[in-house]
N, C-alpha and C positions, 0 to 999 in steps of 0.2 A: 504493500500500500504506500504508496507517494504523496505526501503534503505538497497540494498545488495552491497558487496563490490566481485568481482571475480578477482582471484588472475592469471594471465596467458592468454595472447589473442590466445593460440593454438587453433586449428579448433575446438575442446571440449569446451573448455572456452566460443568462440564467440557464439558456439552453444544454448550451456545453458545461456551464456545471452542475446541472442535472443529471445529465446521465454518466459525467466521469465518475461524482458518487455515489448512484447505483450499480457502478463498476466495481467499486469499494475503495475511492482514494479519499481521502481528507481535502476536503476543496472549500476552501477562502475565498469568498467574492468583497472587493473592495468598490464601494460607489464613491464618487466625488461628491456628488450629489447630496441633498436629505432626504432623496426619496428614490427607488427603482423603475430601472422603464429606459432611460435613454430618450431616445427619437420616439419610444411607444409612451406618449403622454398624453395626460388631460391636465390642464391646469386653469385656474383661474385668473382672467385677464381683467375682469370687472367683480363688484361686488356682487355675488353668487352666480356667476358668468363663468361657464368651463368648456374649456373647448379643444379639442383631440389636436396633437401636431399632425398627426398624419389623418388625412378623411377616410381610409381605409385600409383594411388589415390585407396586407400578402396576396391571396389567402394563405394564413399558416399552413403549414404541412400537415396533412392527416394522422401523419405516424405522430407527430409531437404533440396534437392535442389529445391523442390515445392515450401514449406513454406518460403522460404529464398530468392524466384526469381532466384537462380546461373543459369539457363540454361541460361538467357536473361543478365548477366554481366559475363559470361566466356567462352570460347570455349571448350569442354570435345570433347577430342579425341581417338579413339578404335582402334586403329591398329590393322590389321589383315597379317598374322598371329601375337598372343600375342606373343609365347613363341617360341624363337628357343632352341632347346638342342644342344649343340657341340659334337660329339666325335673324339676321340686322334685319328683316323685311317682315319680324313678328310670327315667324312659324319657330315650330320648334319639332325636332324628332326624338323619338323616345327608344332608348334599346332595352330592350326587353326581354328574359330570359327564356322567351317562347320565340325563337327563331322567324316562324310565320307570324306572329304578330307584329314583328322589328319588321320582315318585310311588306307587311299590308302599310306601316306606316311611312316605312321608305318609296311606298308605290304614290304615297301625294305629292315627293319631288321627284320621282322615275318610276315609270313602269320597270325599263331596260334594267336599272338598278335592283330592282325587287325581284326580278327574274333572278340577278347572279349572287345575289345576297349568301341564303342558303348556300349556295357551292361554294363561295368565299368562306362562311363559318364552317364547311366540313374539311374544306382544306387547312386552314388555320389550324383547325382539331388534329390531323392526321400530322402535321408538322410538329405542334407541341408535342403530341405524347413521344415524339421521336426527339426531342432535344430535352425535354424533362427526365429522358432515362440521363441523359451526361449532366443534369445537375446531380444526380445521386451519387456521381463516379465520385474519385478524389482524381485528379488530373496528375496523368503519368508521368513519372521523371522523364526526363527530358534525356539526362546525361547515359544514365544505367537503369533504363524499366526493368521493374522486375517482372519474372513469369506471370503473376497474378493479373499486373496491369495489361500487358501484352494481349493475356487472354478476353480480358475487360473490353478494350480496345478493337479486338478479333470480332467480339461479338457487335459492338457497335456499328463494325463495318456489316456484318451481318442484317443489322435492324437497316443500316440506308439502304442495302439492296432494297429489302422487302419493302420498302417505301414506295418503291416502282418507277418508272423509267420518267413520269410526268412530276411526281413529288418532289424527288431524287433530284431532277435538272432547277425544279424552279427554289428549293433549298439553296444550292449552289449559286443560285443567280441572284436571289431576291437576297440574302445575305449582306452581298456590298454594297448594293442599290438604295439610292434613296428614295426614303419613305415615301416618297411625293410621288415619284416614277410608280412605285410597285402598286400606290392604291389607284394610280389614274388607269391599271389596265384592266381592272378591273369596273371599277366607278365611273358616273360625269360628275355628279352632283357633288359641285365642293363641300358643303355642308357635311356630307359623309365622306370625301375625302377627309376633311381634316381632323373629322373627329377620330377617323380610324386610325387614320397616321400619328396622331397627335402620341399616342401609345410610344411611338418610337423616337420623339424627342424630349419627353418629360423627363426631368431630375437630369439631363446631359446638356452637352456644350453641344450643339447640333439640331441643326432646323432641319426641316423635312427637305429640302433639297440637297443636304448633306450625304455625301457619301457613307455609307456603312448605317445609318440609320436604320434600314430595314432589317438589319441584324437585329437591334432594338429591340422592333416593334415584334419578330420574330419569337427572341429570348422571350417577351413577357408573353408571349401566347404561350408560352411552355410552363408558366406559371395559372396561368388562365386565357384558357382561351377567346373566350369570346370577346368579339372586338370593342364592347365598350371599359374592356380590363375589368377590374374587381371595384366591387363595393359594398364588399362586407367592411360591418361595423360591429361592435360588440357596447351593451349596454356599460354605460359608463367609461365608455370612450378605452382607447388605447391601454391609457393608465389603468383601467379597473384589470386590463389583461395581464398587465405587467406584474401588481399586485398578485394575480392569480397563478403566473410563475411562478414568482418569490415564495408563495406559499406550498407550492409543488415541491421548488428546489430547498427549501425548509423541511420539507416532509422526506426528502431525500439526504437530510443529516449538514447541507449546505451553508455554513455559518456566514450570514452576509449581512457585513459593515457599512451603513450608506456614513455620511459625512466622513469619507476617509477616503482624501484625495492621494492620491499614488505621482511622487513626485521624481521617483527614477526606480529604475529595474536595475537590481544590484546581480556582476557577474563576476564569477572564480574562477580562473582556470579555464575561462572558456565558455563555462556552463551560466546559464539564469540559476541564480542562488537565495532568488527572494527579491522585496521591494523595499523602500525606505518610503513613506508617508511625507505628506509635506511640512506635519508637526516635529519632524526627524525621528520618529519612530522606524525601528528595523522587524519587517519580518521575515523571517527566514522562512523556504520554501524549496523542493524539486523538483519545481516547475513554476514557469509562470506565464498565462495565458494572458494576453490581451485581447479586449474588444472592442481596444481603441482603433483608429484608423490606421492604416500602416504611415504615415508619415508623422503622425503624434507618436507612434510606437516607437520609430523607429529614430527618428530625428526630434524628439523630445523628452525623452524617456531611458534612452540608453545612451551612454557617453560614446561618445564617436570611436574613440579610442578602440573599443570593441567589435568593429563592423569595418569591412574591406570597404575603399575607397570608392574604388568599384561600386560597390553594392548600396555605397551611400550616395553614388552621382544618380543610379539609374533610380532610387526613392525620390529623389530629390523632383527628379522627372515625373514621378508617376502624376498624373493631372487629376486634379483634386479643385478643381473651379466651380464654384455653387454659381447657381442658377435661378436660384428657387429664394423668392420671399414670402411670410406665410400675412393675411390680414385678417384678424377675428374681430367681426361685427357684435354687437351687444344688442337687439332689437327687440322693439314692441310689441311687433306682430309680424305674423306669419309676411313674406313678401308675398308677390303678385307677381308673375315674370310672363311678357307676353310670349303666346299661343299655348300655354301649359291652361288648360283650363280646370283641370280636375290634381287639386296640392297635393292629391297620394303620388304622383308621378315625382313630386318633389325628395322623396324619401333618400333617393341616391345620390348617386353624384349630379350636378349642373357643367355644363361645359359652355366656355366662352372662347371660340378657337372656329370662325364659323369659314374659315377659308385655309386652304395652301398659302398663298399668299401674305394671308391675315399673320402667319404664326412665323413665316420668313421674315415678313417686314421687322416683327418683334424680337426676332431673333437677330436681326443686323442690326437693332438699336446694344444690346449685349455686347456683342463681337465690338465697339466699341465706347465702352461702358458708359452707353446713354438707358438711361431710364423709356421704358416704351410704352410709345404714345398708346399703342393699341394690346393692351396686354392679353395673356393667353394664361385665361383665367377655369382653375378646378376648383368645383364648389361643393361643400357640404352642407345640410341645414341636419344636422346629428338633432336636434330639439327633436324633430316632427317625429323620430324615432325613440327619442328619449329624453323624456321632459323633464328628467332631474338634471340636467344639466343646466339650464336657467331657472329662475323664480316663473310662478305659475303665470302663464298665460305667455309669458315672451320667450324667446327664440335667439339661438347662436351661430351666428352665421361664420364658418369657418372656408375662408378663401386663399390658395394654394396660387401665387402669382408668378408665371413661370416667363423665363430669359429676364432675370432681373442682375446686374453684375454686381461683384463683391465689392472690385475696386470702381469707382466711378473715376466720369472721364473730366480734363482740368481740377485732380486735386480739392473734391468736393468729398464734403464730408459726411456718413448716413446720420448723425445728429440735424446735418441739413437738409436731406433729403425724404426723410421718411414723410414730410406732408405731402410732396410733390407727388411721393406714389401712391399715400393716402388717395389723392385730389386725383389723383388717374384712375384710380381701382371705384372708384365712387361712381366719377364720372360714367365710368365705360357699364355698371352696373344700372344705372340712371334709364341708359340706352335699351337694356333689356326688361326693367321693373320698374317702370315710372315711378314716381315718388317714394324711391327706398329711401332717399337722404334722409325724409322726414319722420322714420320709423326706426335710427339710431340714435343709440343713447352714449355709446363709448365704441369705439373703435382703436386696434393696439396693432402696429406694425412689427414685426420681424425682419429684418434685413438678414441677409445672409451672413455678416458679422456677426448679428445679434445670435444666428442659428450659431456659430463658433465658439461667440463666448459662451452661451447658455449651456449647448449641448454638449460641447467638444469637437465640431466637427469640421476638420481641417479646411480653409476655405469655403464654409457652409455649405459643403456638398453632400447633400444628404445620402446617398451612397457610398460614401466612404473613398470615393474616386471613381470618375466616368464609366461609364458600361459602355464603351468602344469595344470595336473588332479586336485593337489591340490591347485588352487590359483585363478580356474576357482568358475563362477557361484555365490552358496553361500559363494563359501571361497574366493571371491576376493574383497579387498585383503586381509581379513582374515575369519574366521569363527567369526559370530558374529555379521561383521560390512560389510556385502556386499550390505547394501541398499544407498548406496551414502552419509549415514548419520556417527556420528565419537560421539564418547564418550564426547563430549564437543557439547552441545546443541547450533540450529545453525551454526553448525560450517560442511559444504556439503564438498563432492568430487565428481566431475566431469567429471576426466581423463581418460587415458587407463587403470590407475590403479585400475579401476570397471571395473565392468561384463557392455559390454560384452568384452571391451578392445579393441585389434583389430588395426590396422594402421587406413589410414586417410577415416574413416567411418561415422565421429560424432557421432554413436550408442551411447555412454558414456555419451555426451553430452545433448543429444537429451531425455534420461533416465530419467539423474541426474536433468534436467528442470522439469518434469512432476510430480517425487515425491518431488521433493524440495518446488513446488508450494502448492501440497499436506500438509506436513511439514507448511509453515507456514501458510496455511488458517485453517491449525487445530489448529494454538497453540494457 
């Protein structure tokens, strides 16, 4: 049995130290924080105002809400329809988890459309369950595979055959294609262009006419397929789930310290031999996993001195650029958003992305670091699902404001800017739910600094660093080091910043447990 030390109580963290101590080691989780969860939060922005950082869960992985008990400590909720789209001219399309009902309503802007719809969701289907088998893998060495991976590997290539000669080509193509190309061959109607494509450049540095985007939008069909993504929500928001880990990884003997921030990973010899706290407390450990990001891990956390040159130039590189600011509304009453007539359709997600174009232009205000005029907007109203989250009768609007930059452009400052996106995120809402301004009470921006300080997260990149072609699989997060293990013996990662990455999945987590167990029953 090995006294492990895990750095971060995020749903990754709790994951892997859940099952290394049903494995039977001694496992320490240290939070910086005073509370558990990470990126999986509910907090309050107003008085009795709580609202999720993330608008929806993963979906978690089946096997971790088995293994972990969550169905029977949390409520997981599916709203139907998931995804509404907005467009600028007062319709609105609804996706729906009845296939033919998504395309009777896509048949008001296309027949043509509604004809290919279906085929588009069964392809999508037939693609994901074939790239969700390699999130399961651990990603082969590179240098010296072993027998086990080889055979891994053997079989994978086995499953692309069986995918057949039409799957099989458009895998391969649709891949490096941007997301714009792949749904126009599909699609005319931009409104469902961009809502489907949008999947492929959310939480990245890449607009839909970006190269390798359709990888993106690919990878999260592997997660969920259908094209409006996921919008499961769990009563009491994120946090209530996080909570309900912590109580798992408790029940699994998991001794976890929140206000005890970890301010280096101490090593001997070579090996991780524990952490020191930032009160200069020492604990000693034989092992120590992070769930930090790999560039807080590695380049914040461990003294240089310990790490080849090398291996600190290509971290140095890994891109870790946030994208993403969040805005939680505080309101009075339920919104009004035109062409949504019947507010059950509101329960999922809202989408403000009604064009290709719309999400490029926003996306070239980014690239350099202008704040955009027309932003590309994910929305939740979590209340309509779950009314404990505000005071009775009013509503929290939680809005996901995507291609927003970390650094702005001429040396301006987010203490300065946070109105201006306020005043844009209002505006561009205005356009879709006439008189929302006059149904807020408080309003709280996040910048993607704010996601840094708050959360940890390296350049407020909520993934832990880009989901590109190149930072996937075996190069996540580099070539070399994509088995959860790190150049310093001992010394795990566990976060989004491994294969498979992902929002709140635990796939990382659940990974990084399995070889890490492996790891030290070999050593």
């Amino acid at each position: 049995m090995s006294a492990i030390i895990v750095i971060g109580a995020g749903h990754n963290g709790m994951t892997t130290a859940f099952y290394l101590a049903k494995a039977g080691h001694k496992v320490t989780m240290l939070e910086r924080r005073p509370v558990v969860g990470g990126c999986a939060a509910t907090e309050e922005f107003a008085l009795g105002f709580r609202a999720p950082l993330a608008n929806a869960v993963g979906p978690l992985r089946r096997s971790v809400i088995r293994d972990m008990g969550l169905a029977t400590r949390v409520q997981f909720i599916h709203p139907d329809p998931r995804l509404v789209a907005l467009s600028p001219d007062g319709r609105a399309l609804p996706f729906s988890a009845d296939i033919g009902r998504t395309a009777e309503a896509i048949g008001a802007f296309s027949q043509n459309d509604a004809r290919r719809y279906p085929e588009f969701c069964e392809t999508l289907r037939r693609l994901g369950v074939f790239l969700s088998g390699l999130f399961d893998l651990t990603p082969p060495s590179i240098d010296a595979p072993a027998a086990g991976e080889m055979w891994e590997m053997l079989k994978v290539g086995k499953r692309f055959r069986a995918l057949g000669r039409t799957d099989s080509f458009r895998l391969l193509r649709w891949g490096p294609m941007a997301a714009a190309d792949l749904v126009s061959e599909w699609f005319e109607t931009d409104l469902l262009q961009a809502a489907v494509a949008s999947r492929g450049v959310f939480g990245t540095a890449m607009g839909p006419w970006s190269a390798g985007s359709g990888a993106v939008l690919l990878l999260n069909a592997a997660i969920d397929a259908a094209p409006g993504g996921s919008s499961v929500m769990v009563k009491g928001g994120p946090g209530a789930l996080a909570l309900a880990m912590a109580e798992a990884a408790r029940g699994a003997d998991v001794q976890i310290r929140t206000s005890a921030a970890v301010s280096r990973i101490l090593v001997g010899d070579g090996k991780a031999a524990g952490v020191v706290l930032a009160d200069g407390t020492e604990i000693a450990a034989d092992a120590v996993v992070s769930n930090a990001d790999p560039k807080r891990t590695f380049l914040g956390l461990v003294d240089p001195m310990d790490l080849d040159p090398g291996f600190l130039t290509k971290i140095r590189n890994y891109r870790s650029r946030g994208t993403v600011a969040k805005v939680h509304l505080a309101l009075n009453t339920v919104p009004v958003f035109r062409g949504v007539a019947d507010p059950a359709d509101l329960h999922g997600r809202i989408l403000v992305a009604p064009g290709i174009d719309y999400l490029e232009r926003s996306f070239d205000a980014w690239k350099y670091g202008e704040l955009p005029q027309e932003p590309f907007l994910d929305i939740s109203i979590p209340t309509l699902s779950d009314p404990s989250l505000a005071p009775a009768g009013k509503h929290v609007m939680s809005v996901h404001v995507q291609f927003v930059p970390y650094t702005l452009a001429g040396d301006r400052s987010w203490s300065d800017a946070r109105q201006a996106l306020a005043a844009t995120v209002l505006a561009t809402l205005e356009k879709y739910s006439p008189g929302i301004g006059s149904a807020i009470e408080t309003a709280q921006v996040l910048s993607p600094v704010d996601l840094e300080q708050n959360y940890s997260l390296t350049g407020g990149q909520i993934y832990h660093g880009e989901p590109s072609l190149d930072q996937v699989f075996t190069m996540r997060p580099i070539l070399g080091w994509a088995r959860y293990r790190s150049p310093i013996e001992n010394l795990f990662l566990c976060g989004c910043g491994t294969h498979p990455g992902g929002g709140i999945t635990a796939a990382s987590g659940q990974n990084a447990a399995r070889e890490i167990a492996l790891a030290l029953k070999s050593a």
